[in-house]
N, C-alpha and C positions, 0 to 999 in steps of 0.2 A: 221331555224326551231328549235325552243325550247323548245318547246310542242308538245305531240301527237295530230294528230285532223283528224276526218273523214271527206270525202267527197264522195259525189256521191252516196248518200245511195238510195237505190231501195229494193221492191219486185217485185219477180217474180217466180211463182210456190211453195207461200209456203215460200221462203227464201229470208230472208232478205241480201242483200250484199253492200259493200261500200267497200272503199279506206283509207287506214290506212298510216300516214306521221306523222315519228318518227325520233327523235336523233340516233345514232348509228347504229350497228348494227346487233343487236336482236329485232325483235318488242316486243312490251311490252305485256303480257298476258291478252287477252280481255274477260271482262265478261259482259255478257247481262241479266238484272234484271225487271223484269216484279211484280210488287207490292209486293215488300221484296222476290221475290221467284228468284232465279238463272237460266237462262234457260239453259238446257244443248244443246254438239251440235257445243258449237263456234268454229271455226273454221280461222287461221290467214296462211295465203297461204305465197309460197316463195315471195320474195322481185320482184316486178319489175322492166323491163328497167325503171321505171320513178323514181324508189324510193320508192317507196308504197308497202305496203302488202295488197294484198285483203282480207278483215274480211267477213266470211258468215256467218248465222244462221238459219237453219230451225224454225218459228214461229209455235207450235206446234196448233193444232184447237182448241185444248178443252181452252186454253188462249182465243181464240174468240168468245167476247160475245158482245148484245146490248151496243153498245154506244161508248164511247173511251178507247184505251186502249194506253198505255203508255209504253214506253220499253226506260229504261236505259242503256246507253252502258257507260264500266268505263273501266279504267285502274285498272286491278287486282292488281297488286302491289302498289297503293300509293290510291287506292282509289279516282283516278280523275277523274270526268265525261268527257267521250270523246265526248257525243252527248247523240241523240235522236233519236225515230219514235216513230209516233203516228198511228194507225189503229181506221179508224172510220167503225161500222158495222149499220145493222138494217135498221130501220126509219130516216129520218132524226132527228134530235135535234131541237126542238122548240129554244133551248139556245144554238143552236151553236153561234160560234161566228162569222162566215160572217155572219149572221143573225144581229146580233146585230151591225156589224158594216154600213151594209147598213140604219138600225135603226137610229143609229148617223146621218149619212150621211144628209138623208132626215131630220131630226129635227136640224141641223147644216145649211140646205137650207132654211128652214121657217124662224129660227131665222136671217139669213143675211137677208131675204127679208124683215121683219119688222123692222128691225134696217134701212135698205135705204130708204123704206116708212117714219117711222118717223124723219131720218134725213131731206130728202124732206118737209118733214111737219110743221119741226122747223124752215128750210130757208125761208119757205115761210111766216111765221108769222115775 
């Protein structure tokens, strides 16, 4: 283990929490960044039996608006991204991107089926 890296990230009630696996033994000071703005709040728990620090952060509401919002987690001191979350709110997104991938999908089915028609088509000439 030679880099910090999160896992296990969840919300629930408002806060976001994960699992923190680091060298040594101080975890490194975590900060959570929400569109150039710091959230305050973070939070890096004692060390557990596995090795990990639990990192929390309460997601404050007035951050949640229509659409995606995007939250940075770094490494305060070397400035390294540790991860992500993303919160989607509102309507759905015409442009989400399962949307667009099931998009693909279907127009990825048509064009196989006429490429095998006209393979078909060529063998028989």
């Amino acid at each position: 283990m030679n880099e910090p890296a999160l896992a296990g990230g969840r919300i629930r009630a408002g806060l976001w929490e994960a699992e923190l696996s680091a060298p040594g033994e101080k975890p490194p000071a975590v900060e959570i960044w929400h569109l150039e703005k710091k959230l305050d709040g973070v939070k890096v728990g004692a060390r557990s039996a596995r090795g990990t620090w639990p990192v929390s952060a309460p997601i404050p509401a007035v951050l949640l608006s229509e659409g995606v919002q995007t939250f940075l987690v770094k490494d305060a001191a070397s400035d390294t991204p540790l991860g992500q979350f993303t919160i989607v709110t509102g309507a759905p997104l015409e442009d989400d991107i399962r949307a667009e991938l099931d998009l693909l999908r279907a127009e990825l089915d048509l064009l196989k089926k006429a490429f095998r028609r006209h393979c078909l088509d060529s063998a028989g000439s």
